[in-house]
Every structure is written in C-alpha cells, then in structure tokens.
ZADO-1210 file (C-alpha; in nm, 4 decimals, padded with zeros to 6 digits):
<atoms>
<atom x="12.2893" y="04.2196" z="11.8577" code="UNK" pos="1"/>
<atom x="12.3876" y="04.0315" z="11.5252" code="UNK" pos="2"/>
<atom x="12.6216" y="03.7700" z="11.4469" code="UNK" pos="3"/>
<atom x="12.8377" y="03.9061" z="11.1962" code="UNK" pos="4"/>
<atom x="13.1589" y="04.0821" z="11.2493" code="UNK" pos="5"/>
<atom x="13.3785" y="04.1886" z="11.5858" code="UNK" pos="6"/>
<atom x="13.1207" y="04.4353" z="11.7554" code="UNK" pos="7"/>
<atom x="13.0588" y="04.5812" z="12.1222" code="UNK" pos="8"/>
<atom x="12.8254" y="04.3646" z="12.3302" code="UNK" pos="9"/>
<atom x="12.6357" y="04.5559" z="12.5879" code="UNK" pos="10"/>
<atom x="12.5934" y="04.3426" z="12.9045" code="UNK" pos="11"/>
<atom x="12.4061" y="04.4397" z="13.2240" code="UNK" pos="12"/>
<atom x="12.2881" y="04.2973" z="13.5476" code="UNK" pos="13"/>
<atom x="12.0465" y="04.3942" z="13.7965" code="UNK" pos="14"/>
<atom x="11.8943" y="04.1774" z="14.1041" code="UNK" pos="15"/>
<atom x="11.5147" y="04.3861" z="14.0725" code="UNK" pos="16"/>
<atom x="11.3862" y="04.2678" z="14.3703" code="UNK" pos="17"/>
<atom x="11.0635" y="04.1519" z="14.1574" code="UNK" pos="18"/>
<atom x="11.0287" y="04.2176" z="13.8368" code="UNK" pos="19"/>
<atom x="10.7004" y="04.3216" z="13.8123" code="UNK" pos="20"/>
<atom x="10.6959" y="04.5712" z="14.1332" code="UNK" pos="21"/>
<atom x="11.0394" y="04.7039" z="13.9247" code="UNK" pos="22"/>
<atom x="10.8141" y="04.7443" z="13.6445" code="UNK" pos="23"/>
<atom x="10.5270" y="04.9753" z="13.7901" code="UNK" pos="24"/>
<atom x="10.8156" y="05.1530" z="13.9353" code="UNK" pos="25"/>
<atom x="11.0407" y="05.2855" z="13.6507" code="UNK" pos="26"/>
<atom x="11.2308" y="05.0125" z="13.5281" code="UNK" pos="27"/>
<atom x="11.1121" y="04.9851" z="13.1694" code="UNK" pos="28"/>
<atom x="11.2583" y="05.3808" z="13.1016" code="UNK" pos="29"/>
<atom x="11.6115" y="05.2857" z="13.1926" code="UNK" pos="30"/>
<atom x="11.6115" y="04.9558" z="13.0095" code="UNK" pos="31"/>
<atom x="11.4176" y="05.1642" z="12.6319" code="UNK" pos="32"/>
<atom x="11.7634" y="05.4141" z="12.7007" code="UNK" pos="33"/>
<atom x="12.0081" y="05.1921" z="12.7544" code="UNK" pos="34"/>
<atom x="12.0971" y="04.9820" z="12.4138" code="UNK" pos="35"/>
<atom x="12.1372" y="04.7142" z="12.6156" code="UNK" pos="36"/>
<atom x="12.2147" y="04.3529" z="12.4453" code="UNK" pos="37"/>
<atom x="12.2001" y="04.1240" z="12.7024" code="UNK" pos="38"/>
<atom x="12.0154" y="04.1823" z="12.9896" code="UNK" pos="39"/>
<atom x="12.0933" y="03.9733" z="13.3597" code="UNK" pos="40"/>
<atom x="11.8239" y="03.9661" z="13.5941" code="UNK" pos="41"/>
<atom x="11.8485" y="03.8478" z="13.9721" code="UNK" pos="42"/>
<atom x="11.5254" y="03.7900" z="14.2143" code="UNK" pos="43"/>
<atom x="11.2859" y="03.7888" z="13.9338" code="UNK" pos="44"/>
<atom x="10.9871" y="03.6098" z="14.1343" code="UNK" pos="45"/>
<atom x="10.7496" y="03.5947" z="13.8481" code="UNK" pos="46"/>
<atom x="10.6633" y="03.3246" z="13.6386" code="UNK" pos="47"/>
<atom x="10.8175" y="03.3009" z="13.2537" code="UNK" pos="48"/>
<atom x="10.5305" y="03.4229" z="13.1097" code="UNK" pos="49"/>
<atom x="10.5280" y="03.7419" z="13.3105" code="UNK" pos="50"/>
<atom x="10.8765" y="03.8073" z="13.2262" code="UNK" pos="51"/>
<atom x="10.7807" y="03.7213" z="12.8895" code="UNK" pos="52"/>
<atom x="10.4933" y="03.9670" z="12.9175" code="UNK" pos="53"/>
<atom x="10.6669" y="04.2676" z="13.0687" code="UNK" pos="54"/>
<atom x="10.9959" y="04.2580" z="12.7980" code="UNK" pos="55"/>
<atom x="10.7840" y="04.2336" z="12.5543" code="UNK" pos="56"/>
<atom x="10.8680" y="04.0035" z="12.2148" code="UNK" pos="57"/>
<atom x="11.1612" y="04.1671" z="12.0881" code="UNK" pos="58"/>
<atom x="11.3357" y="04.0133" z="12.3737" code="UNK" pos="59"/>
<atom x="11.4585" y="03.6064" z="12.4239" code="UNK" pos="60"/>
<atom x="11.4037" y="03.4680" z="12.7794" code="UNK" pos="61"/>
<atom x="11.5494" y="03.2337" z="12.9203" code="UNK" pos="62"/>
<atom x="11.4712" y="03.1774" z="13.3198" code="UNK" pos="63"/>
<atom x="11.4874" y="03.0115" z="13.5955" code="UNK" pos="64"/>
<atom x="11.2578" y="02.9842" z="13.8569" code="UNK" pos="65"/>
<atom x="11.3446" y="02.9034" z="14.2465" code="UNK" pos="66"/>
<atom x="11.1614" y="02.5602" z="14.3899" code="UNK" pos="67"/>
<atom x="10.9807" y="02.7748" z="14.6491" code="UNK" pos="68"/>
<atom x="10.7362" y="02.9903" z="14.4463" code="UNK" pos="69"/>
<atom x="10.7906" y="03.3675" z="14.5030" code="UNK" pos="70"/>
<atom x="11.1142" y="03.3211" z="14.6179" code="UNK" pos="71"/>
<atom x="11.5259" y="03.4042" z="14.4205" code="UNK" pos="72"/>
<atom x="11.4814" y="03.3021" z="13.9875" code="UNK" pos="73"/>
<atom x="11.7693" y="03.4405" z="13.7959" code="UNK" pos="74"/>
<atom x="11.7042" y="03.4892" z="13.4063" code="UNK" pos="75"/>
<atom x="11.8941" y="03.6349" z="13.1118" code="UNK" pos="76"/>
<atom x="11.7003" y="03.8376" z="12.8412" code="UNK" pos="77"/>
<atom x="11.8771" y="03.8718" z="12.5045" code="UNK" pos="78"/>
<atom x="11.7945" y="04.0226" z="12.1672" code="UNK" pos="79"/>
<atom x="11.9887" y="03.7482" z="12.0514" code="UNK" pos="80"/>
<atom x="11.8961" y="03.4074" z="12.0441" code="UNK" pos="81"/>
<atom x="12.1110" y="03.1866" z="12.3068" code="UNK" pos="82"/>
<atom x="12.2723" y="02.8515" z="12.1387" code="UNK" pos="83"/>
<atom x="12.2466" y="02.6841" z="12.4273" code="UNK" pos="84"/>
<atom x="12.2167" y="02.7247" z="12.8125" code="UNK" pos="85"/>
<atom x="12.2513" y="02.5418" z="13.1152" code="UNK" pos="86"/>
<atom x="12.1093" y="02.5698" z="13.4866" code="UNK" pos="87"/>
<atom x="12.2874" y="02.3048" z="13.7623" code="UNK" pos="88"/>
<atom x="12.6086" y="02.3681" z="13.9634" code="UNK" pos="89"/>
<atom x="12.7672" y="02.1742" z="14.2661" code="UNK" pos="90"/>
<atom x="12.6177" y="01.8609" z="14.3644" code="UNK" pos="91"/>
<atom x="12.3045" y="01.7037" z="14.2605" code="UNK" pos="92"/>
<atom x="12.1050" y="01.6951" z="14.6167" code="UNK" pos="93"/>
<atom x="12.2068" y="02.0432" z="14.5989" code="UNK" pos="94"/>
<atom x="11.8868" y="02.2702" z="14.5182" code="UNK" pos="95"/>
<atom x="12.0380" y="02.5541" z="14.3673" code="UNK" pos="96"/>
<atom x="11.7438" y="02.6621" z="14.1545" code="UNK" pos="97"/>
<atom x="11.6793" y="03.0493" z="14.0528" code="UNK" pos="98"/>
<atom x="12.0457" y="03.1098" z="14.1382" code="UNK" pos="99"/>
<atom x="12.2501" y="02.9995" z="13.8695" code="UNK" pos="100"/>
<atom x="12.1617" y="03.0106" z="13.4678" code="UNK" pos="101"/>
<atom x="12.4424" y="02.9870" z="13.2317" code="UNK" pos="102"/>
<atom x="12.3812" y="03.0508" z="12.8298" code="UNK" pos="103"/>
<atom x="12.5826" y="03.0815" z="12.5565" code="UNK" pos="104"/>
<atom x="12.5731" y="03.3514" z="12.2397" code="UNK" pos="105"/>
<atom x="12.7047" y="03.3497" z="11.9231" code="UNK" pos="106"/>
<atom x="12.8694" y="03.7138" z="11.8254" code="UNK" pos="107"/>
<atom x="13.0976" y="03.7417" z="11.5408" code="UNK" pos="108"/>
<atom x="13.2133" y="03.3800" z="11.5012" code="UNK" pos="109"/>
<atom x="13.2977" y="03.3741" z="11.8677" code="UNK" pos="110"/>
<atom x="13.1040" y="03.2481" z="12.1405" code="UNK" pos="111"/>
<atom x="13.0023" y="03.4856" z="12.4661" code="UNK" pos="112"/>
<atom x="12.9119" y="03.2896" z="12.7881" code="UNK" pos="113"/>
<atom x="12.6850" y="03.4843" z="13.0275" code="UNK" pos="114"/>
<atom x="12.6135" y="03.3274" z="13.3904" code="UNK" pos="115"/>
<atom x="12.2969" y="03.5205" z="13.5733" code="UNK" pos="116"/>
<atom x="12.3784" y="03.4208" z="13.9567" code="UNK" pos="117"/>
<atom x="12.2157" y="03.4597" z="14.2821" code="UNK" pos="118"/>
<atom x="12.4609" y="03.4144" z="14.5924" code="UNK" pos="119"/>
<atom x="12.2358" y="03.3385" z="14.8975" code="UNK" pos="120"/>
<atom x="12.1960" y="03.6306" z="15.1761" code="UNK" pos="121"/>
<atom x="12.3243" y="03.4444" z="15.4392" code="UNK" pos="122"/>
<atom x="12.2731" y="03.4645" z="15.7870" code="UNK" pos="123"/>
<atom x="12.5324" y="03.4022" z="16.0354" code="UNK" pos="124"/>
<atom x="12.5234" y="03.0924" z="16.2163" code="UNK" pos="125"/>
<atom x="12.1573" y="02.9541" z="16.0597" code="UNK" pos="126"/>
<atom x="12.1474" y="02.6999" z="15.7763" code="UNK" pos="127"/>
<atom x="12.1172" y="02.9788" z="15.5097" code="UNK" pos="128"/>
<atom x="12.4713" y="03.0799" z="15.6176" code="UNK" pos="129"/>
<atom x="12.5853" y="02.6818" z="15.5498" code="UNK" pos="130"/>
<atom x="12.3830" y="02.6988" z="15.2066" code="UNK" pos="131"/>
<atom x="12.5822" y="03.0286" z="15.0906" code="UNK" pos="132"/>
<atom x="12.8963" y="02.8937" z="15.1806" code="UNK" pos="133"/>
<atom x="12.7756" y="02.5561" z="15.0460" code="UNK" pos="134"/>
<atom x="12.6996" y="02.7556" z="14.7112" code="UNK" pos="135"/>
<atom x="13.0346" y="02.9296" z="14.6759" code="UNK" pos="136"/>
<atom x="13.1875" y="02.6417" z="14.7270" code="UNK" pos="137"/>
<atom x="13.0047" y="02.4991" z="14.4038" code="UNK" pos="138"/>
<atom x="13.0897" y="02.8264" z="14.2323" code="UNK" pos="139"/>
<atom x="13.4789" y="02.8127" z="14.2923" code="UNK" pos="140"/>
<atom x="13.4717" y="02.4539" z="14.1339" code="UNK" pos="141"/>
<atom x="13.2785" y="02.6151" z="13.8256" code="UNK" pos="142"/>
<atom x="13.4669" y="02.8830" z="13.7491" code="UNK" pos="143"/>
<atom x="13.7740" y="02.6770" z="13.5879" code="UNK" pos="144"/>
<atom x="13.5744" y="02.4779" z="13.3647" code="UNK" pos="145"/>
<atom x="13.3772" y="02.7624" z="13.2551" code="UNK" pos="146"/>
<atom x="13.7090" y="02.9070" z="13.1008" code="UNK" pos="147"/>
<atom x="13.7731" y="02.5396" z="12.9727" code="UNK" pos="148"/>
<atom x="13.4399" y="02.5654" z="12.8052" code="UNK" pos="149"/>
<atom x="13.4691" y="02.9027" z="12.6301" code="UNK" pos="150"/>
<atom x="13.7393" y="03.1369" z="12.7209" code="UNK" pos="151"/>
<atom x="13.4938" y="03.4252" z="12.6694" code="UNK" pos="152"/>
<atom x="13.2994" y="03.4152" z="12.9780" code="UNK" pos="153"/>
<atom x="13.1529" y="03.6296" z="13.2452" code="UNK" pos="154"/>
<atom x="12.9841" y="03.5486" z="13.5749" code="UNK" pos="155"/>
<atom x="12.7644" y="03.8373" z="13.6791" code="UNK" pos="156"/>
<atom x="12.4880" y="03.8950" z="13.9795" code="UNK" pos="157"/>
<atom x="12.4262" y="03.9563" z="14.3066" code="UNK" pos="158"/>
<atom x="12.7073" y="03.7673" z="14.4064" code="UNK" pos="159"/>
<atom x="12.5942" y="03.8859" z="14.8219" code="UNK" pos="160"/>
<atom x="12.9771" y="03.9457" z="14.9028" code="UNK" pos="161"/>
<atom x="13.1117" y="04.2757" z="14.9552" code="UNK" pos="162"/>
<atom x="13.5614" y="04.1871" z="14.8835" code="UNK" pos="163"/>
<atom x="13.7040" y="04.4891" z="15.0107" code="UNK" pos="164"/>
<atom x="13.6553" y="04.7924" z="15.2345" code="UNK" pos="165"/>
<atom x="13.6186" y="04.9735" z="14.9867" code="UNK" pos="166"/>
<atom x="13.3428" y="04.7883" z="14.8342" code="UNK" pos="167"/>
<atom x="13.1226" y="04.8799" z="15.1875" code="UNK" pos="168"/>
<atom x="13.0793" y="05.1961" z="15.3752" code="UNK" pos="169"/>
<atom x="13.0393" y="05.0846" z="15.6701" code="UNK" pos="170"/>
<atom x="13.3048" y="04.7942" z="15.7000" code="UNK" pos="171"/>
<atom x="13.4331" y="04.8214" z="16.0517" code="UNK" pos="172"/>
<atom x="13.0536" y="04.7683" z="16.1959" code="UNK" pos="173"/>
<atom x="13.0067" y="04.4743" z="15.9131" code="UNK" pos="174"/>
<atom x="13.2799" y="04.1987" z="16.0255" code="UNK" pos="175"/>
<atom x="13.0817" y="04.0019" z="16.1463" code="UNK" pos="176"/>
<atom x="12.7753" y="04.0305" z="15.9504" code="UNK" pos="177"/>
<atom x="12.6743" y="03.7814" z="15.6411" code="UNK" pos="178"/>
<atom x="12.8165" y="03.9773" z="15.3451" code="UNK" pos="179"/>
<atom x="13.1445" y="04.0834" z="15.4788" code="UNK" pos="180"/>
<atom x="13.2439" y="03.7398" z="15.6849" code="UNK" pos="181"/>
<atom x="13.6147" y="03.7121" z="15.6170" code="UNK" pos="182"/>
<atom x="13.5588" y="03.3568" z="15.5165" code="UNK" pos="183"/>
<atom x="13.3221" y="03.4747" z="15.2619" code="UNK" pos="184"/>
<atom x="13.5881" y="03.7416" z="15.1336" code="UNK" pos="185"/>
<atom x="13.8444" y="03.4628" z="15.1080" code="UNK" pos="186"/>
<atom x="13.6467" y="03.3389" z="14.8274" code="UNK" pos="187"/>
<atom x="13.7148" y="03.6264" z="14.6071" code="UNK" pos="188"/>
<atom x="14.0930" y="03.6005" z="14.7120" code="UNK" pos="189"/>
<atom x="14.0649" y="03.2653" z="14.5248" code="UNK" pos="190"/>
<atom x="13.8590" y="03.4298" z="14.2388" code="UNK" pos="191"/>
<atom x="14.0586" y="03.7171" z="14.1537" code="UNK" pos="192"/>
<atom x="14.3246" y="03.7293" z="14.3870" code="UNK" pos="193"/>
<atom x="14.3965" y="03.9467" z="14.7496" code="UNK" pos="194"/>
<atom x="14.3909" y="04.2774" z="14.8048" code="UNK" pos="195"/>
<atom x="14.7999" y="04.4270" z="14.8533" code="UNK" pos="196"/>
<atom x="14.8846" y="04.0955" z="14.6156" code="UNK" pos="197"/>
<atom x="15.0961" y="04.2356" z="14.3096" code="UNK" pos="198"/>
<atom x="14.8857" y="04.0357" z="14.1110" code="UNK" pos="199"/>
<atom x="14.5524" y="04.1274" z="14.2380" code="UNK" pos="200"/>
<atom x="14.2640" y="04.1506" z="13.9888" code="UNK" pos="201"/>
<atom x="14.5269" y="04.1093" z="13.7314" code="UNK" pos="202"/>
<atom x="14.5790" y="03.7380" z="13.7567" code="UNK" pos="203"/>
<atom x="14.6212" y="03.6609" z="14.1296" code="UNK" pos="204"/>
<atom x="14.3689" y="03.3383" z="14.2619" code="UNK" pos="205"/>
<atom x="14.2008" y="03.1921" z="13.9395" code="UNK" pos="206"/>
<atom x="14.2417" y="03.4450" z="13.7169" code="UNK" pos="207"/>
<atom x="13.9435" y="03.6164" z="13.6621" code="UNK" pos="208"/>
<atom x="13.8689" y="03.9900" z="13.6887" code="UNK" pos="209"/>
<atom x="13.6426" y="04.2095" z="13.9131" code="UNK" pos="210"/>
<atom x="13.5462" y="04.4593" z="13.6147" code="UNK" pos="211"/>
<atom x="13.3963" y="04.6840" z="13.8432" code="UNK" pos="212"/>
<atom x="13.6804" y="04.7482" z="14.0687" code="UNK" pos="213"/>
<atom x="13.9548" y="04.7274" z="13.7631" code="UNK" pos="214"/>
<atom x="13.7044" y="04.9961" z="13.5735" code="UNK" pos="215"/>
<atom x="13.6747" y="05.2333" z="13.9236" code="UNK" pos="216"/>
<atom x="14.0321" y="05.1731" z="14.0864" code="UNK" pos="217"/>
<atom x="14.1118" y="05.2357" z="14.4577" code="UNK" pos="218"/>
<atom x="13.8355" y="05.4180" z="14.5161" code="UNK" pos="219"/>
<atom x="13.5076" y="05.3881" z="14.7466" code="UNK" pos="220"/>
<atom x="13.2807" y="05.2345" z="14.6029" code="UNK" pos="221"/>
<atom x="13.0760" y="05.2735" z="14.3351" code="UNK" pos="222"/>
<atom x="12.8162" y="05.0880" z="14.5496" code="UNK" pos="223"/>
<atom x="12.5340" y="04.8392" z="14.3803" code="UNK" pos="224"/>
<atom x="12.3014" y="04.8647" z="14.6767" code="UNK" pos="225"/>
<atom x="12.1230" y="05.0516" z="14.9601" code="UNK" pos="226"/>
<atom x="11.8845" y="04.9878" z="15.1790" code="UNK" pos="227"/>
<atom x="11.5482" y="05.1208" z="15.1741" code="UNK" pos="228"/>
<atom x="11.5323" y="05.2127" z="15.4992" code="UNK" pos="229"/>
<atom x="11.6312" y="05.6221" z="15.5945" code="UNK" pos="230"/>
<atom x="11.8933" y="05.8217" z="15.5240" code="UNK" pos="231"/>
<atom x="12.1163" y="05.4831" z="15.3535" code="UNK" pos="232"/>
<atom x="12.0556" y="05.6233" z="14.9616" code="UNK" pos="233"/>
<atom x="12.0916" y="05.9620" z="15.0367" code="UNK" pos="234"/>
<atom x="12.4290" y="05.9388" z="15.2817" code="UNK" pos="235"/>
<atom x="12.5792" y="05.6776" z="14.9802" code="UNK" pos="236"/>
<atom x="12.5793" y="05.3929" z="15.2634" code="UNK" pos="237"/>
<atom x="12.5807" y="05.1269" z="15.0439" code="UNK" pos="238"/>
<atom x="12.7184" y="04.7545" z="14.9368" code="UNK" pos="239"/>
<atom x="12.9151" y="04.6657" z="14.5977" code="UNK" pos="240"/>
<atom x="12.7270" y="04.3293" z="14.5869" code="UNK" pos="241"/>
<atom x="12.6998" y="04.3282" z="14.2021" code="UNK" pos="242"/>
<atom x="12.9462" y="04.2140" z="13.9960" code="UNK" pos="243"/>
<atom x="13.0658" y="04.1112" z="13.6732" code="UNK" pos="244"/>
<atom x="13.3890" y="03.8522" z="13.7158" code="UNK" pos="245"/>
<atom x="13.5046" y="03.8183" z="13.3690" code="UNK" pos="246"/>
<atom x="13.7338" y="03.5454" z="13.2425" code="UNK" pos="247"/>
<atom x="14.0953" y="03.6644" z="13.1753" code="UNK" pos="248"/>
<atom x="14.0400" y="03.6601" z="12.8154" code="UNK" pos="249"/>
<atom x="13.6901" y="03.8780" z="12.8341" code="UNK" pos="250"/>
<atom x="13.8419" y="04.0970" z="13.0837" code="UNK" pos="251"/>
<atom x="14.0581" y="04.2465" z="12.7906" code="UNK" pos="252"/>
<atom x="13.7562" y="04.3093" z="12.5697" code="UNK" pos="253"/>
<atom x="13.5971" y="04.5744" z="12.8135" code="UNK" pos="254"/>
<atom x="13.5374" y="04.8975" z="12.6182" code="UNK" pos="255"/>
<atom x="13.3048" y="05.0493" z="12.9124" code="UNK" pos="256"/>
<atom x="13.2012" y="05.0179" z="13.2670" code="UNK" pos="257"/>
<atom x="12.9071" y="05.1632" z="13.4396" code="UNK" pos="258"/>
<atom x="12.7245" y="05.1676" z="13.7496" code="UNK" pos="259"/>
<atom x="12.3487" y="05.3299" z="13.6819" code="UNK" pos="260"/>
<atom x="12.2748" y="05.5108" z="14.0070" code="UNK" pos="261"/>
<atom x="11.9931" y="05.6530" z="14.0049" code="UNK" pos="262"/>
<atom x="11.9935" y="06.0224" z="14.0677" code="UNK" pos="263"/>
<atom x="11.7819" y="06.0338" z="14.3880" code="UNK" pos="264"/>
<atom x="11.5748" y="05.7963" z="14.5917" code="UNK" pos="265"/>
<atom x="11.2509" y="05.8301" z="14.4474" code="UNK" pos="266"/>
<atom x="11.3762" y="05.7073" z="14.1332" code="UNK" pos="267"/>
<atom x="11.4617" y="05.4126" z="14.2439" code="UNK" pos="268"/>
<atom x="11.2815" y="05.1078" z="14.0946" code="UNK" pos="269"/>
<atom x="11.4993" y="04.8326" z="14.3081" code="UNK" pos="270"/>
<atom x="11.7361" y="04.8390" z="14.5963" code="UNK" pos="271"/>
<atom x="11.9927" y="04.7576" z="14.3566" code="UNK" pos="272"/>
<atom x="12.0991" y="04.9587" z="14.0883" code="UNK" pos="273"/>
<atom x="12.2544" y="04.7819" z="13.7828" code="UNK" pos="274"/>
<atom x="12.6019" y="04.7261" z="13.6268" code="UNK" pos="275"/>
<atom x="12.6494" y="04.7939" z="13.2558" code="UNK" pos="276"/>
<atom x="12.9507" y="04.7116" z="13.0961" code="UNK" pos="277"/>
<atom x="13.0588" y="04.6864" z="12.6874" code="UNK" pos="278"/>
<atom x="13.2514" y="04.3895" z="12.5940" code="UNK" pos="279"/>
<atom x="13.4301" y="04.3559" z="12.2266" code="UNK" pos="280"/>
<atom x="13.2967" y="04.0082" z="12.0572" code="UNK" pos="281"/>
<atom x="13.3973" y="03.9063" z="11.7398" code="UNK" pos="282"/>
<atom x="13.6570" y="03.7287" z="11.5149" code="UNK" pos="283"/>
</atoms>
C-alpha cells in the first residue's frame, strides 16, 4: 500500500481465535494469497512480539492486549505505516482493553480510519451480558464522532450480533440467546437502520452501512462463523458475526466484497472465517 494516487485498499478482518494456534493451522497460506493491505485481527491472545514474530517484518503492528492475559486483544497489521491510532471508548472505569483499536492511514492524500473491535459474547442474564450491552452502548456514542473525525471510516470485527434472520440459520431457536437478543439487534437498527425501513442500510439509524449485507442482498447468509462442534460447518449452520460498518462516505468506495469460506472443515484454521473487502482511497 503506498501513498500516492487514488488506489484500491484491501481491508480484511478475522477474529482467529489465537493467533498462533491459527498459525500452525493454515492461516499464513490464505493471508501470502490474498494481497491484503490492511489486515484486522480479533482474539489475538499473544503477546506483540509474537504477533510481531508470526507476520513477519514486512508487516506494521499495532495491538492491543486484554488486562486478563490470554484472554480478547484486537490488533491491526498494515503494510503501511499508521499516522496515528487510538485504543479507549466509553467511560474511563470502563475496561475495554483488547476490544477496541482505532488507527488511521494515509492513502492518496486522504486519510482511511480502520477500527479492529471485539463485541463481548455475552451471556444472558450474568454480568458479561451487562458488559456487552455496556460496550455497545460506548460504541453507538463513537460512531458519530468517528465520521466527525474522518469521513472515511470503517468499524470492522466480531461485532457478536447476528441483525437479521438472515444473518443466522437457526433464528427461531436463538431469541433468546446472547447474539440474537432483540435488544442487542436494536443496536444495529440505530447503526444502519431496520430491516422493512425504506432507508435501511442506505441511510436509515446513523448512517452507516453493513457492507456485507449491501454486497450479498436478501439472501441467507453468507455466514462468518460455525461452531466446531458436528455437523455445524458442513450443514452451513452458521452466524454473520463479522462485519465491516462503513461510514456513508466509505460505503461508496467499495469495489469488492468477500467472505473467505473455507472449502471444507479441515481447512479451517479458526471458527471464523474472514471478510475481505476493496475500498477506493485516494484524492
């Protein structure tokens, strides 16, 4: 990735459920094929210098680590230097480390903001259900001043929230289940707007874009996660957890969208599979 000239920006995001079990188990042959620029990573559980270690030194890290040791640490790998980067949102009692890392890259003569985020798991009525909705709640407040900082922005992750049925196979058995809460779904009707809206993902609730679901349409799916557990991969019983919510403006520059499935279970490196998508950067 220079800095000279408009040019396509490839952006992807993955949660790897450890970076360096994702590692041993195939990782590093999708990311040598995939001419990617700017790499997201969720759940890295390593230390910098592993991550350092395993990308190698063609890559800039930045990360950042969870409090409890093994534990969340979002980072954002670039080929590109960032110009600057930041790592708190919501209040400041609020420990919100290893789930939120924000930097900013200079393409072109215009700036690109890239936000690696975590959402917590949740579980339903336990404290880790208070600190998800505790964390969207600091998220929502972000969101508009991120597009007041740089109009060029995107927001992608394992954002933990599945929006629509069609984002989850198995939605009817899921209501009431951490991921699929209709209070957590309400959320995303205040990012991008609600589903049967006329201005859904096209400017409804803050304004920014699902690129995912704009890029598939009204279709099932494509799903961003499985279980490991039986039949899930095999029968396509997934989640669309991972996202990219681009800012009105960046939401116009998308050349591409893809979701990198792999082609069968054993080729799996993580339970997630990641999200690829081009943006056009550049005065």
């Amino acid at each position: 990735m220079t800095t000279m000239a408009q040019q396509t920006v490839r952006v992807a995001t993955v949660n790897v459920n450890g970076v360096r079990a994702a590692f041993r188990k195939g990782m590093p042959a999708w990311l040598d094929g995939r001419g990617v620029d700017i790499l997201a990573l969720q759940e890295v559980r390593a230390s910098t210098d592993d991550l350092e270690g395993l990308l190698g030194p063609e890559w800039n890290v930045l990360h950042d680590a969870a409090t409890a040791k093994g534990r969340a640490g979002v980072a954002i790998a670039s080929r590109g230097k960032a110009s600057i980067h930041r790592v708190t949102i919501g209040d400041e009692d609020f420990d919100t480390a290893g789930r939120w890392l924000e930097a900013d890259y200079s393409v072109g003569g215009e700036i690109l903001t890239v936000v690696s985020a975590y959402v917590h798991s949740g579980e339903v009525g336990s404290p880790k259900q208070d600190e998800k909705f505790r964390f969207l709640d600091a998220m929502e407040a972000r969101l508009p001043e991120l597009v007041l900082h740089n109009p060029l922005a995107v927001v992608v992750g394992d954002l933990n929230v599945a929006h629509r049925s069609l984002d989850i196979k198995n939605w009817k058995g899921n209501l009431k289940n951490s991921g699929f809460l209709p209070e957590e779904r309400a959320y995303w009707d205040r990012f991008v707007g609600a589903e049967g809206e006329p201005d859904y993902n096209a400017g409804g609730g803050l304004g920014w874009v699902d690129v995912g679901r704009r890029a598939a349409g009204e279709v099932q799916g494509p799903y961003t996660w499985w279980s490991w557990r039986g039949q899930t991969f095999a029968n396509d019983a997934g989640w669309r957890i991972d996202y990219h919510l681009a800012s009105p403006a960046l939401a116009e520059r998308v050349d591409a969208c893809a979701v990198d499935r792999a082609a069968t279970r054993d080729e799996r490196w993580s339970d997630h599979t990641p999200v690829v998508v081009d943006y056009r950067i550049g005065a």
